[in-house]
C-alpha positions as CSV (number, residue, x, y, z in Angstrom):
1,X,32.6,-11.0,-4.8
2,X,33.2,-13.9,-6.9
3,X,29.3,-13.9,-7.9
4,X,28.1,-12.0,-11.1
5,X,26.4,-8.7,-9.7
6,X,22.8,-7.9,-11.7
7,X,24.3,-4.0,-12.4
8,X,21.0,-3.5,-13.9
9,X,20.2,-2.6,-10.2
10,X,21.2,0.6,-8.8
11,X,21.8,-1.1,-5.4
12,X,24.4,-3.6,-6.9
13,X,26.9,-0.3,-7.4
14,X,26.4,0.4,-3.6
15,X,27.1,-3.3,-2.4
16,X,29.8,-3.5,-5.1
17,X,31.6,-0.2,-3.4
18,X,31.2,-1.4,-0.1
19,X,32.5,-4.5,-0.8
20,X,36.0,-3.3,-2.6
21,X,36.7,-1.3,0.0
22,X,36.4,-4.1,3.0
23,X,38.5,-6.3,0.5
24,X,40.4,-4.9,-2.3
25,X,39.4,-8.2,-4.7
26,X,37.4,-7.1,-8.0
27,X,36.8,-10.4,-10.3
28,X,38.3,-10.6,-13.3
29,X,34.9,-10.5,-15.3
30,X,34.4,-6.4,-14.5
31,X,35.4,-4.2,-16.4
32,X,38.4,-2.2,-15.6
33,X,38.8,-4.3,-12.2
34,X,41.7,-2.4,-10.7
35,X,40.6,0.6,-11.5
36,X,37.1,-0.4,-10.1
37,X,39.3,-1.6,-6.8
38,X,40.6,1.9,-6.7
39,X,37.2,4.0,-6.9
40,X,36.1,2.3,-4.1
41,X,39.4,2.7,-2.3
42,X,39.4,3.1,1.5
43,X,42.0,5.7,1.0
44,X,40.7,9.3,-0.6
45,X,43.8,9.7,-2.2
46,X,44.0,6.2,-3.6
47,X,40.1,6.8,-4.9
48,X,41.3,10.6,-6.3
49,X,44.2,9.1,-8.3
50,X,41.9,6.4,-9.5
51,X,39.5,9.0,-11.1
52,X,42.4,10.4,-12.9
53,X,42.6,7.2,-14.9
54,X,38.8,6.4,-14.8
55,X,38.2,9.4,-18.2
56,X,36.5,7.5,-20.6
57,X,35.8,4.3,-18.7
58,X,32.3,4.1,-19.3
59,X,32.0,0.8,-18.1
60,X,33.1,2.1,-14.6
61,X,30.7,5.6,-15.0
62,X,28.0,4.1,-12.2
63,X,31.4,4.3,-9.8
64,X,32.3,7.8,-11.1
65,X,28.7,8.6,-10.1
66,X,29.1,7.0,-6.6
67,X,31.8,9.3,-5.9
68,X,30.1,12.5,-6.6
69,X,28.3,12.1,-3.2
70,X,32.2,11.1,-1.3
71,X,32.8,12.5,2.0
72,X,36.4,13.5,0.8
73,X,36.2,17.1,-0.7
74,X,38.6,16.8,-3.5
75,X,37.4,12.8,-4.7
76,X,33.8,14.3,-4.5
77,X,34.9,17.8,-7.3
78,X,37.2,15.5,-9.1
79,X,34.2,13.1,-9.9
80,X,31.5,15.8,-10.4
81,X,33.9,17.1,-13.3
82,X,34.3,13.7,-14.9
83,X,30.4,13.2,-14.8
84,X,30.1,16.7,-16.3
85,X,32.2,15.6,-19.0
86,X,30.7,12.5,-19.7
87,X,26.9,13.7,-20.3
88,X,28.7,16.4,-22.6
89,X,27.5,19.7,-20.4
90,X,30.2,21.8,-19.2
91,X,28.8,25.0,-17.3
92,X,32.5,26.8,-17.5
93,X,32.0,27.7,-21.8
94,X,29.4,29.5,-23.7
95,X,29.4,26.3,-26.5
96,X,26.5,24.6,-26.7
97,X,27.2,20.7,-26.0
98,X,24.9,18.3,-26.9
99,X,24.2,16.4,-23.8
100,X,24.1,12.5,-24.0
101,X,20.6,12.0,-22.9
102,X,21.0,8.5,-23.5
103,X,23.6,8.0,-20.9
104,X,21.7,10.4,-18.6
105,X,18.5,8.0,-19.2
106,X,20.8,4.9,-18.2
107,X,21.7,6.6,-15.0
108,X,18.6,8.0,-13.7
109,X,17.9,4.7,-11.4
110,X,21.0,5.1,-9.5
111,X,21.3,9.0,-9.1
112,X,17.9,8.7,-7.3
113,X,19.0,6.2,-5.3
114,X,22.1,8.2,-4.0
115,X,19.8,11.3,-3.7
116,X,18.9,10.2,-0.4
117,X,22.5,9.7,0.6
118,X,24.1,13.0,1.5
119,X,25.5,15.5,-0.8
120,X,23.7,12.6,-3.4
121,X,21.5,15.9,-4.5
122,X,24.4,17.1,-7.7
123,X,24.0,14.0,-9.5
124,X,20.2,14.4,-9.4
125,X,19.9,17.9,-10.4
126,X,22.8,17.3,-13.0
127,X,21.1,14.4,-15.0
128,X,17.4,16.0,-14.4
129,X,19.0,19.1,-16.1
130,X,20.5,16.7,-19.2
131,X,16.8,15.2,-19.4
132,X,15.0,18.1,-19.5
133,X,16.1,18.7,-23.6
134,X,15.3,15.4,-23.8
135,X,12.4,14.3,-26.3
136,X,9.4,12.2,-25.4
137,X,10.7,9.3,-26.8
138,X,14.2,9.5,-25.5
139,X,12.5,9.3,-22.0
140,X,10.6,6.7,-22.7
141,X,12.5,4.0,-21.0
142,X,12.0,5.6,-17.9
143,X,8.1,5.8,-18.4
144,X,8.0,2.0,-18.3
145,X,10.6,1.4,-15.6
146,X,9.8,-1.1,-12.9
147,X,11.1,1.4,-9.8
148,X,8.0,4.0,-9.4
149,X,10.7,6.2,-7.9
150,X,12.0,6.3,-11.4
151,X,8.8,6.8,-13.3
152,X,7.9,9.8,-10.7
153,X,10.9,10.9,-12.0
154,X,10.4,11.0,-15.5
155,X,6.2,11.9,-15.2
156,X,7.1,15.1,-13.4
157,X,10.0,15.9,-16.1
158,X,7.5,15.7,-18.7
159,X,4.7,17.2,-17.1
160,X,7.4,20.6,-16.6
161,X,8.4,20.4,-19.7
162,X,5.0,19.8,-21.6
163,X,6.5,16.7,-23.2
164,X,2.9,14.4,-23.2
165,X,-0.4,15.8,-24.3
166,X,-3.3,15.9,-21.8
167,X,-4.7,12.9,-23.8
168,X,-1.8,10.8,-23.2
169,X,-1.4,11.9,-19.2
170,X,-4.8,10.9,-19.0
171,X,-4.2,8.0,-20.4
172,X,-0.9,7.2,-17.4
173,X,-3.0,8.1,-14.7
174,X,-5.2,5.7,-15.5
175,X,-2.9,2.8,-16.4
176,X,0.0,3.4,-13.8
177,X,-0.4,1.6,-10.8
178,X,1.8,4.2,-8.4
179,X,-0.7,7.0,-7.0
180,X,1.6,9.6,-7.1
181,X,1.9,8.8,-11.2
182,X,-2.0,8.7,-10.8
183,X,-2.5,12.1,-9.0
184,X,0.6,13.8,-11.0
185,X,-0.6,12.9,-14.0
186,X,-4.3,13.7,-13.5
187,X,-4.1,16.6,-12.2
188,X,-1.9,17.4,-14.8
189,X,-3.9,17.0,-17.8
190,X,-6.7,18.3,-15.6
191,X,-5.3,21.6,-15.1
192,X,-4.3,21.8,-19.3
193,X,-7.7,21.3,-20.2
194,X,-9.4,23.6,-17.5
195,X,-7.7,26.5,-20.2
196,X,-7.9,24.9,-23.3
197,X,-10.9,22.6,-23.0
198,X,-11.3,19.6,-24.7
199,X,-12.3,17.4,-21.6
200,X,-13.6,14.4,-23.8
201,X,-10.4,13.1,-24.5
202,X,-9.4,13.4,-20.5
203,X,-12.3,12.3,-19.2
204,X,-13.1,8.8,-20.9
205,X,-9.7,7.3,-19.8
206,X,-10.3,9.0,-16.2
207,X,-13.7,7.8,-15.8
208,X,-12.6,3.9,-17.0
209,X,-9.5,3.8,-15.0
210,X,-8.9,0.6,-12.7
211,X,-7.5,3.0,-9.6
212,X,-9.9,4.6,-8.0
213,X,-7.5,8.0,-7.4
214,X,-8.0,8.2,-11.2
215,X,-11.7,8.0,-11.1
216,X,-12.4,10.4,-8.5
217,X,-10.4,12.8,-10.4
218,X,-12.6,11.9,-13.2
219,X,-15.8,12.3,-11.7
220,X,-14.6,15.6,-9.8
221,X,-14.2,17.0,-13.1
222,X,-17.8,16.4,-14.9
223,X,-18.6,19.6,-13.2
224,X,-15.7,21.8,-14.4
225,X,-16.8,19.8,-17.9
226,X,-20.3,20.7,-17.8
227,X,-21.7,17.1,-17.6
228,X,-22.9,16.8,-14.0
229,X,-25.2,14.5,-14.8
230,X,-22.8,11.9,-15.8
231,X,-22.1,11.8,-11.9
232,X,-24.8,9.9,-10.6
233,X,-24.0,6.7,-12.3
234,X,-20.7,6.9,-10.0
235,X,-22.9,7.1,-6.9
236,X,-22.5,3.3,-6.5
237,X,-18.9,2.7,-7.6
238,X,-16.5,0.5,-5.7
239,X,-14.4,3.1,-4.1
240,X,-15.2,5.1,-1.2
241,X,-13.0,8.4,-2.5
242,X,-15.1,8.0,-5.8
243,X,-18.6,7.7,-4.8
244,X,-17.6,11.0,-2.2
245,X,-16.9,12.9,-5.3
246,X,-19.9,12.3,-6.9
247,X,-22.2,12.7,-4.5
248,X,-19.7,16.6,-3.8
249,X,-20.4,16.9,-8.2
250,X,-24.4,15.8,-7.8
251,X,-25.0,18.4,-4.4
252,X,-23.5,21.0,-6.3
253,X,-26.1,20.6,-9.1
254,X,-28.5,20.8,-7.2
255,X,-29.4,17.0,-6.6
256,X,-30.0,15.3,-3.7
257,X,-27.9,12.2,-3.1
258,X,-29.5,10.2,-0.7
259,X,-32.6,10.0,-2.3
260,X,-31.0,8.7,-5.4
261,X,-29.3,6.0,-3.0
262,X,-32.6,5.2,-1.3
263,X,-34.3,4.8,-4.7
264,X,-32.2,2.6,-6.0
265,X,-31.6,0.5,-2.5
266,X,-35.4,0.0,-3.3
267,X,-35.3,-0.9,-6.7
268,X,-31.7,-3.0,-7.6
269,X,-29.4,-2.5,-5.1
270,X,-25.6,-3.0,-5.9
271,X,-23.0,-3.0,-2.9
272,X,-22.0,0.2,-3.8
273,X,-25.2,1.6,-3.4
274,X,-26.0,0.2,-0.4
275,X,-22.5,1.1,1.6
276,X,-23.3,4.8,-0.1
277,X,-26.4,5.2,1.8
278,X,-25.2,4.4,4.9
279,X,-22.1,7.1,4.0
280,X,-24.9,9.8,3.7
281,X,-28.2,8.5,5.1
282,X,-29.7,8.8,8.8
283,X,-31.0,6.5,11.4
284,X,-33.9,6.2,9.8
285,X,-32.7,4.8,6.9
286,X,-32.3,1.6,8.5
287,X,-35.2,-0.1,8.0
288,X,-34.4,-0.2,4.3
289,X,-30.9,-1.4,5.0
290,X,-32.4,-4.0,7.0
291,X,-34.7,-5.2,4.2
292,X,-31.3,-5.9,2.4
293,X,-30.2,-8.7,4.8
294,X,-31.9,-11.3,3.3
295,X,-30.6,-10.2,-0.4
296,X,-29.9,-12.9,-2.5
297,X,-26.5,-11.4,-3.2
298,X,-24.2,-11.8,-0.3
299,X,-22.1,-8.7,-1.1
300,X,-25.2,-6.7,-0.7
301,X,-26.3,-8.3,2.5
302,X,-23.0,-7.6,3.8
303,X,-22.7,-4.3,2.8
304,X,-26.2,-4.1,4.4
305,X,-25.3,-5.3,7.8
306,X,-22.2,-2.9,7.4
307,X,-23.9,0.2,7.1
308,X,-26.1,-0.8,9.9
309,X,-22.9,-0.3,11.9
310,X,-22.2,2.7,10.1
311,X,-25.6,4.2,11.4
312,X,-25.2,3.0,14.7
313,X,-27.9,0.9,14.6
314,X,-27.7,-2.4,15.5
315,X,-30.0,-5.0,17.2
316,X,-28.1,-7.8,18.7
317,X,-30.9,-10.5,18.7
318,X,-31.3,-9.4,15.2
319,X,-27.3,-9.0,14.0
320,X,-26.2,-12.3,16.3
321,X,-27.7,-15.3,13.7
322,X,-26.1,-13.2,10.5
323,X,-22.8,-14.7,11.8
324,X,-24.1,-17.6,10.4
325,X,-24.4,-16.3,7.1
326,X,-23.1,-18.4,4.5
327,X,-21.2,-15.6,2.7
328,X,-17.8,-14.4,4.5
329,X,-18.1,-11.4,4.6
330,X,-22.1,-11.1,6.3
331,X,-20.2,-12.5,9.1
332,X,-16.9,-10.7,9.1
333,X,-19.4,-7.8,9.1
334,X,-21.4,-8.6,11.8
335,X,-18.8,-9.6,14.4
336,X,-17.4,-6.2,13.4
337,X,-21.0,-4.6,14.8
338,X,-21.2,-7.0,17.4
339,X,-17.8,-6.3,19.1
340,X,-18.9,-3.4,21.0
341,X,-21.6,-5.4,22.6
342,X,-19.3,-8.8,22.8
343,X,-19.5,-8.4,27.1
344,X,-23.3,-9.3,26.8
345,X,-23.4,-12.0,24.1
346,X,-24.4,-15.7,24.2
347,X,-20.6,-17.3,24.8
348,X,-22.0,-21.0,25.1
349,X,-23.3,-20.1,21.8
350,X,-20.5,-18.8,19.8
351,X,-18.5,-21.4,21.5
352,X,-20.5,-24.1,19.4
353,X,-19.6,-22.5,16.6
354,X,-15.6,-23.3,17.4
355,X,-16.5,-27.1,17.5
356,X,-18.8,-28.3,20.2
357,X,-21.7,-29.1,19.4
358,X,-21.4,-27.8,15.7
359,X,-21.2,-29.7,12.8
360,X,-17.8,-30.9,11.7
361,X,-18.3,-28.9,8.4
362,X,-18.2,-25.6,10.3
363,X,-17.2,-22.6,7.5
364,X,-13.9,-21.1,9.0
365,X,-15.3,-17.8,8.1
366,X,-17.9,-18.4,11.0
367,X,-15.3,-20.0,13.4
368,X,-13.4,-17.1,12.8
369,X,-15.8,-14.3,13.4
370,X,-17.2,-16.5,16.9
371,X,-13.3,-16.5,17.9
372,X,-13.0,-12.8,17.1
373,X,-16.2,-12.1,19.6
374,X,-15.3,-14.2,22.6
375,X,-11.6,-13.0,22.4
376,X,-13.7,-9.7,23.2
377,X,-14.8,-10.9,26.2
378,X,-11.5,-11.0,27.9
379,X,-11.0,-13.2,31.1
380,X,-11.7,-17.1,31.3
381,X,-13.7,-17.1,27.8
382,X,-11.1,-15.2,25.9
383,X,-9.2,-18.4,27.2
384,X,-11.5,-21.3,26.7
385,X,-12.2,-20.0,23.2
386,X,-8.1,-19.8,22.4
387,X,-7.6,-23.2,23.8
388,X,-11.0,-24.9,22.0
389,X,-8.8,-23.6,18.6
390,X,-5.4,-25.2,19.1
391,X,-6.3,-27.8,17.0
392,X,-8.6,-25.6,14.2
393,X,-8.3,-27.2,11.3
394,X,-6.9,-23.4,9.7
395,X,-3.7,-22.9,10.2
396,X,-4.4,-19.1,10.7
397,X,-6.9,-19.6,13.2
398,X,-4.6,-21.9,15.4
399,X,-1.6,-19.6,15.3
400,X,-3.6,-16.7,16.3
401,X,-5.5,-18.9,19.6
402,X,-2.0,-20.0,20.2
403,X,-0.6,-16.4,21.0
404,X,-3.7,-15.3,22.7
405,X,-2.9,-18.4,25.0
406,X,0.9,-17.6,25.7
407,X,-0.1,-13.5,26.1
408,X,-3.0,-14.3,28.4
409,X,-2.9,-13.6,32.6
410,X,-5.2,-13.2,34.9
411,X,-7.7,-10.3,35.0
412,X,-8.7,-7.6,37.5
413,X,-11.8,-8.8,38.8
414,X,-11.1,-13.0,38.3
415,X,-10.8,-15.1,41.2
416,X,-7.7,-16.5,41.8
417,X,-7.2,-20.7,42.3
418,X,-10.4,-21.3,39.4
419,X,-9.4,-24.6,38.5
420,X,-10.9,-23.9,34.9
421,X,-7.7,-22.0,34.4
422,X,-5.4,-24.9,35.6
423,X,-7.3,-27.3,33.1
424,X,-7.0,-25.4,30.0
425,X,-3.6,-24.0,30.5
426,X,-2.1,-27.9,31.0
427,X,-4.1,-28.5,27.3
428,X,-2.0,-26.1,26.2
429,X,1.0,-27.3,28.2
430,X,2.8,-27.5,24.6
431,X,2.9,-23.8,24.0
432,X,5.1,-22.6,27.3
433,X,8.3,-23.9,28.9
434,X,8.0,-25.5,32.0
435,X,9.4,-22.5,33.9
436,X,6.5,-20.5,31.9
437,X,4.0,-22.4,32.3
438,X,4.6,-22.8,36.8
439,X,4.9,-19.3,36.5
440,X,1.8,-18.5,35.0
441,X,-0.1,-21.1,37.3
442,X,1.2,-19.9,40.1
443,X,0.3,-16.0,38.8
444,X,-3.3,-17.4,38.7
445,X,-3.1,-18.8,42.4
446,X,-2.8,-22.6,41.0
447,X,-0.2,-25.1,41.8
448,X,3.0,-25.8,39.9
C-alpha cells in the first residue's frame, strides 16, 4: 500500500478496498486516508459511520460507489443516497436537479466494472440515467475510452437517445476496432436511413471500412440502396463474411456469381477471387483452380491449392511437390490437403525435408509443413520426425518435436522390443527424467 495506485483504473478502487480492509494502513498521499480506511472497513458499522462523514468527499466518491453494491443492508442504502446526492438527482422531490453529467462521465468505467459484481446493477442504471440528458459532446470522453466495455456503453446511450447522426455512426462503425461498436453502430445508422434515406452518406464510410463486419453491412445494404451493382466489385474482397454478402446482394439481382468468379479467375485473378470460387463453385471447377498453381503471385497459388481442398479435390502426386513451394503459405496449404491422406505419403521423402539429405538452407515454412504430415502418421514416424527436429534451427519447431517426444507411447498395432524406439528415445534422453525415460522403455518392451 505504500505504492501510488493509477486510480485512473477502475480496478485500482477494488484492490485499494480489499487491501484496507486486510490492513487498516491508507498512505498519507490519499485523500481523506482515514476516512478512506473506514469505507473499506471490515466492520459494517465502522463502513456505515464512515459514510456519514464521507458527504462531500469527492476525492473518496469511487469508494462511496464501491459501497453501493455492499453486502450489509444499511452501508449498501446509506451509500446509494450519498451517490444520489452527489450526481444532483434525487427521485423523493418533484424539482428538477441538474444532474452532474460530468461526474457521471468520470464514473462510468468503474460502475461497469461493479455491474458484474452483485447488487453492482444501481450504480449502472443510476449513472446511465444521469447520461442519458447528456449532450453529444459531454459523452464524448467515453467515445474514445480505451475499455470497449466503456465505449459499448456510451454507443448504445447515444444510439437510444438519437445523440449521433447516421453519418457519424457510420463513420464509428467503421473506425472502432470492437465489433459490437461495429455492428451497434451499423446497424444503427442502417436502420435511420432505411426511413429516411440518404444511404450515400452511410454507405461510403461502410464500404471503405478496415473491419470487415462493417463492410458486409455495407455491401448488404447496396440492395436496400438500390445500387446492386456496386456489389460485384466486393466479390473478391479479403473477408469471407463480405464476399458472402455480395454474392446474397448479386443472386438477388438476378446475377449469377460464380460465373463472375470463373471469369475473372480466367482473366486477373486476385486471392479473393480465387478462395470465392471455391466458396460457390463445383468439382468441376477445378481444372481452373489448378491452372492457378503455377501463378506468379504466391497468394493466388495458395489460395488456389486451398480451394482445391475446399472442393474436395485433390491429387496427391499432384498436391505433394507444392510443399515445396517457395511461398509459405502454398505449403501451409497443401499439408493442410494432404493431411487426410498423410497414412499413404512418401515419409523418407518428407523426412529430407527435416534435414537429411536436404540442403542446409531448407525454408522453415517447408520443414514445418513436412513435420506437420509425418506427425500425422502416428507411430515410429511421428517419432523419428520429432526426434530429427530437436535441434531445428526454429525455436518453435523444436519446442513443438520436443512435446510430441515426451507425449508419445507405443501404438496399437506396433511391435514391442523395435530397437528403433530405444535409439531415438536415448537421443532424446534430455527431455525425460531417468525414472521417465525407464518407464517409457520398458512400456515399449525395451530395456532400462
Amino acid at each position: 500500500m505504500g505504492e501510488n495506485i493509477d486510480f485512473g483504473d477502475p480496478l485500482a478502487w477494488l484492490r485499494l478496498d480489499e487491501a484496507l480492509r486486510r490492513e487498516p494502513y491508507a498512505p498519507a498521499w490519499l485523500a481523506e486516508p482515514e476516512l478512506a480506511i473506514g469505507l473499506c472497513h471490515h466492520d459494517g458499522r465502522v463502513r456505515e459511520a464512515a459514510l456519514q462523514q464521507a458527504v462531500g468527499c469527492s476525492e473518496l466518491l469511487p469508494l462511496v460507489v464501491v459501497r453501493c453494491g455492499d453486502w450489509v443492508g444499511e452501508v449498501r442504502e446509506r451509500a446509494r443516497e450519498l451517490l444520489r446526492e452527489a450526481l444532483d438527482t434525487d427521485t423523493d422531490t418533484d424539482t428538477d436537479a441538474v444532474a452532474d453529467t460530468d461526474t457521471a462521465v468520470a464514473l462510468v468505467p468503474l460502475v461497469l466494472v461493479l455491474g458484474w459484481r452483485g447488487r453492482g446493477d444501481f450504480a449502472v442504471e443510476l449513472v446511465g440515467g444521469v447520461l442519458r440528458q447528456a449532450s453529444r459532446e459531454q459523452l464524448a470522453p467515453l467515445f474514445v475510452h480505451s475499455d470497449r466495455a466503456v465505449r459499448r456503453f456510451a454507443y448504445r446511450l447515444a444510439v437510444e437517445e438519437g445523440l449521433l447522426s447516421p453519418a457519424q455512426l457510420a463513420r464509428v462503425a467503421a473506425r472502432d476496432a470492437d465489433a459490437v461498436v461495429q455492428d451497434l453502430c451499423a446497424e444503427a445508422a442502417l436502420a435511420v436511413v432505411a426511413k429516411t434515406g440518404g444511404y450515400g452518406e452511410v454507405l461510403e464510410p461502410l464500404l471503405g471500412a478496415r473491419s470487415p463486419r462493417a463492410r458486409a453491412a455495407g455491401v448488404t445494404a447496396l440492395r436496400a440502396a438500390g445500387l446492386p451493382g456496386r456489389a460485384e466489385g466486393f466479390l473478391g474482397d479479403r473477408a469471407g463474411v463480405v464476399r458472402a454478402c455480395a454474392r446474397y446482394v448479386v443472386r438477388q439481382h438476378g446475377g449469377d456469381p460464380v460465373s463472375l468468379y470463373r471469369a475473372r479467375c480466367a482473366a486477373e485473378p486476385v486471392p479473393g477471387v480465387v478462395t470465392g470460387l471455391a466458396e460457390c463453385g463445383e468439382p468441376g471447377d477445378a481444372a481452373l483452380l489448378w491452372a492457378l498453381v503455377s501463378h506468379a503471385s504466391g497468394a493466388v497459388r495458395a489460395r488456389a491449392v486451398g480451394g482445391l481442398r475446399v472442393l474436395g479435390v485433390v491429387d496427391v502426386a499432384r498436391m505433394l511437390p507444392l510443399l515445396d513451394d517457395p511461398a509459405p503459405g502454398v505449403a501451409r496449404e497443401a499439408a493442410l490437403a494432404l493431411l487426410p491422406s498423410a497414412g499413404v505419403l512418401p515419409d523418407g521423402w518428407l523426412m529430407e525435408r527435416l534435414g537429411g539429405g536436404w540442403p542446409k538452407e531448407c525454408p522453415r515454412h517447408v520443414r514445418v509443413a513436412a513435420f506437420r504430415l509425418l506427425d500425422a502418421r502416428g507411430g515410429i514416424v511421428r517419432l523419428r520426425a520429432a526426434v530429427s527436429v530437436l535441434d531445428d534451427p526454429d525455436e518453435r519447431l523444436r519446442a513443438r518435436g520436443a512435446r510430441v517426444v515426451q507425449r508419445w507411447h507405443l501404438e496399437e498395432g506396433m511391435t514391442p522390443g523395435d530397437a528403433e524406439v530405444g535409439e531415438l528415445l536415448g537421443r532424446a534422453r534430455h527431455l525425460f527424467s531417468e525414472y521417465v525415460l525407464t518407464r517409457r522403455l520398458w512400456e515399449a518392451g525395451l530395456p532400462g
